[in-house]
Backbone as CSV, one residue per row, in Angstrom:
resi,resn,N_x,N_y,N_z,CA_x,CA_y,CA_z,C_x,C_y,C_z
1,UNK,-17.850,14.814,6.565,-17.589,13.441,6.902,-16.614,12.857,5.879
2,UNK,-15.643,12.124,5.688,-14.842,11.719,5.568,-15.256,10.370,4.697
3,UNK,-14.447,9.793,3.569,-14.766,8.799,3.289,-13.870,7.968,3.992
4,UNK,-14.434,6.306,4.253,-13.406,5.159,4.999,-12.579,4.993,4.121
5,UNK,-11.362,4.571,4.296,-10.013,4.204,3.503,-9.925,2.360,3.226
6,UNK,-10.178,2.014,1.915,-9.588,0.541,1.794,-8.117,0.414,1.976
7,UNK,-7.730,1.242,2.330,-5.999,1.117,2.782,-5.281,2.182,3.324
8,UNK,-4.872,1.956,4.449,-3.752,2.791,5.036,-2.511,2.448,5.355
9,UNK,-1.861,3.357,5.350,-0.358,3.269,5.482,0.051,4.068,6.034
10,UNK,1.098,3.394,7.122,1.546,4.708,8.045,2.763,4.249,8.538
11,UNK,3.828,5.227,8.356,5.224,5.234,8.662,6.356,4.238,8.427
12,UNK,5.986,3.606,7.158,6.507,2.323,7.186,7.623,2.222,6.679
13,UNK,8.817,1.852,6.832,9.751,1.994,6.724,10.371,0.317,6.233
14,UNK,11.320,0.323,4.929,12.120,-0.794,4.788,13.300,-0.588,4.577
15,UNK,13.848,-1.799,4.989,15.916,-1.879,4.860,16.229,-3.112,4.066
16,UNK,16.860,-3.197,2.950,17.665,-3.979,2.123,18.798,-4.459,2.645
17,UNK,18.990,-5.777,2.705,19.983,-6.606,3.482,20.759,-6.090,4.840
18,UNK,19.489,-5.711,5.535,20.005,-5.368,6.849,20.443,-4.066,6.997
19,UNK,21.198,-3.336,5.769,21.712,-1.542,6.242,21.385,-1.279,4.908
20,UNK,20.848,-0.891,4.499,20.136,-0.084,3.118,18.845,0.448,3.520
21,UNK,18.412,1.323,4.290,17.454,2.042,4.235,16.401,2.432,3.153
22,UNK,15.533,1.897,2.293,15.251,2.548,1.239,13.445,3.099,0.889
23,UNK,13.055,2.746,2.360,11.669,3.900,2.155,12.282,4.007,4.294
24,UNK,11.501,5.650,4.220,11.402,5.758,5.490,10.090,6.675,5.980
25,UNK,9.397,6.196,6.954,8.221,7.062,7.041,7.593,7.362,6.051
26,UNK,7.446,6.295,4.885,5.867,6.944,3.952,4.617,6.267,4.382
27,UNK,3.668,7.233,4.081,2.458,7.483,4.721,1.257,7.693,3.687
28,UNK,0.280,6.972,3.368,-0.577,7.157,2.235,-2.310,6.540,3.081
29,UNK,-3.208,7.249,2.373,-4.261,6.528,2.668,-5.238,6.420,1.284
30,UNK,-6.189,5.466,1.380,-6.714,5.235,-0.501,-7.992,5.425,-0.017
31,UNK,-8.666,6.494,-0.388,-10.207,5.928,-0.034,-10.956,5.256,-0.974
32,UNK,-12.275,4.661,-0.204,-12.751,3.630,-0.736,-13.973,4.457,-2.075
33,UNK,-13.798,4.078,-3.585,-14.430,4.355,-4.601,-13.628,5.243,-5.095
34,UNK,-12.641,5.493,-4.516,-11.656,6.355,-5.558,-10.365,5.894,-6.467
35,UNK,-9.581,6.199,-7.297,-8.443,6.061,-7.662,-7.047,6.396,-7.630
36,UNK,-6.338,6.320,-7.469,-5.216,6.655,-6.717,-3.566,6.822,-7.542
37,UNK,-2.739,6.925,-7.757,-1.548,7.087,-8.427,-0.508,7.449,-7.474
38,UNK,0.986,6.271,-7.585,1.824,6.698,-7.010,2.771,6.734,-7.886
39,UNK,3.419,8.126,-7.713,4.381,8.469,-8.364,5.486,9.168,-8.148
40,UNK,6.367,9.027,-8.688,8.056,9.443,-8.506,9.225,9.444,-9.656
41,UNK,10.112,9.715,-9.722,11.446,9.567,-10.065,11.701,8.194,-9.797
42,UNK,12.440,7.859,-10.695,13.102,6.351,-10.901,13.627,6.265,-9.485
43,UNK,13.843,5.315,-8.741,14.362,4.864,-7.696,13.831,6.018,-6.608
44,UNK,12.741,6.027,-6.713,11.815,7.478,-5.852,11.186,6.354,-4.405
45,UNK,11.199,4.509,-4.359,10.212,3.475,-4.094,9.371,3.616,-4.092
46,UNK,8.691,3.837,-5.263,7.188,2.884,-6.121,6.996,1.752,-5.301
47,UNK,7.718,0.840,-6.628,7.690,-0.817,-6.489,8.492,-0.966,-4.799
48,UNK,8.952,-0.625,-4.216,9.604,-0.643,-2.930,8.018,-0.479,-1.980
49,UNK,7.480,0.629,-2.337,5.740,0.564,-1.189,5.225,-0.027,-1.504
50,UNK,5.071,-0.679,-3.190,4.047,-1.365,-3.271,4.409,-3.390,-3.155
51,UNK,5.603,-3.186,-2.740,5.921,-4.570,-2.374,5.877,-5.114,-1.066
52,UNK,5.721,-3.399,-0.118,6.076,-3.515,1.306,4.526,-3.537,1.576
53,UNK,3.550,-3.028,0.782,2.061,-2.939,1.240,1.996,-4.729,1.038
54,UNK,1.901,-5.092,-0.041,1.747,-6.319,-0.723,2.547,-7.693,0.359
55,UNK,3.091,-7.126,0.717,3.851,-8.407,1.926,5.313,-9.109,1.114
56,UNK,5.076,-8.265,-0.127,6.554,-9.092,-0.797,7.945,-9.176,-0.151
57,UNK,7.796,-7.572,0.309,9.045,-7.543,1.584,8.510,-6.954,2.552
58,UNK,9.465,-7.418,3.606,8.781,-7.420,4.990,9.546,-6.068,5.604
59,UNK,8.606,-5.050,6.020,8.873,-3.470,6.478,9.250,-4.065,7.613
60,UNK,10.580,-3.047,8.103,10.878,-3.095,9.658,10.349,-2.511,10.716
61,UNK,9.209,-1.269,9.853,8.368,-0.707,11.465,7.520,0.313,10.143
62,UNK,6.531,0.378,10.648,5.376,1.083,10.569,3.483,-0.133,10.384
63,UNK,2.744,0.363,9.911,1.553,-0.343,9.846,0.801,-0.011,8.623
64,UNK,0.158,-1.449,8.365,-0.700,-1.412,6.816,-1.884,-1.814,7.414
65,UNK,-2.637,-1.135,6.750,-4.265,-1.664,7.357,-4.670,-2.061,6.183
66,UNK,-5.640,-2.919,5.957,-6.489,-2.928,4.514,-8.066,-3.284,5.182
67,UNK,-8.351,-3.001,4.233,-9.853,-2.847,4.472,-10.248,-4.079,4.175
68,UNK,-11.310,-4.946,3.919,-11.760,-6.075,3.203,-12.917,-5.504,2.243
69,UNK,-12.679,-5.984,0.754,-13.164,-6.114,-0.105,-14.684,-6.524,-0.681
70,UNK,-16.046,-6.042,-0.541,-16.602,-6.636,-0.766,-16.664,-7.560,-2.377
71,UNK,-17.312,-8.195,-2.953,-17.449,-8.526,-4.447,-18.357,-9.465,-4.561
72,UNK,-18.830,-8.854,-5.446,-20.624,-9.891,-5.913,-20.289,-9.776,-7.277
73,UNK,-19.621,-11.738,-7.567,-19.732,-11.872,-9.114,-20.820,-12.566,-9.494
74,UNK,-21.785,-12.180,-10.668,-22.721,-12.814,-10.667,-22.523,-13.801,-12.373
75,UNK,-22.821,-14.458,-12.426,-22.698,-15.810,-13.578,-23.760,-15.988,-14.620
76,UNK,-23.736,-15.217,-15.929,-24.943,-15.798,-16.566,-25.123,-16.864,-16.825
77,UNK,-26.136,-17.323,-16.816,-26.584,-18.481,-17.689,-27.103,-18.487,-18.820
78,UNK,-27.010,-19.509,-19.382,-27.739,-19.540,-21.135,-28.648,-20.590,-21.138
């Protein structure tokens, strides 16, 4: 059985001022309780997926799923 993914990514592709192609078809999935590392060569798009996951720039075709987060902060008191 498979663990669920807090994030997928599939085929997503971005273009810089209209004709600059600069991710095409990358594809990643994160499962949930694990840790993850993306890595490359300088101008490999890192910061290019992780701006296109993030909504900073807007991909011209593929799909991001995210999972929702649970979180239970709890507050001491004194």
């Amino acid at each position: 059985m498979s663990t669920p993914s807090i994030l997928t990514v599939n085929n997503i592709e971005v273009i810089y001022d209209h004709v600059i192609l600069v991710l095409k078809g990358v594809s990643m999935s994160v499962p949930r309780g694990k840790i993850v590392a993306l890595m490359g060569a300088n101008g490999a798009g890192k910061s290019t997926t992780l701006k296109s996951i993030s909504t900073l720039l807007r991909g011209e075709r593929g799909d991001v799923t995210k999972a929702a987060l649970n979180s239970t902060a709890s507050a001491s008191t004194s």
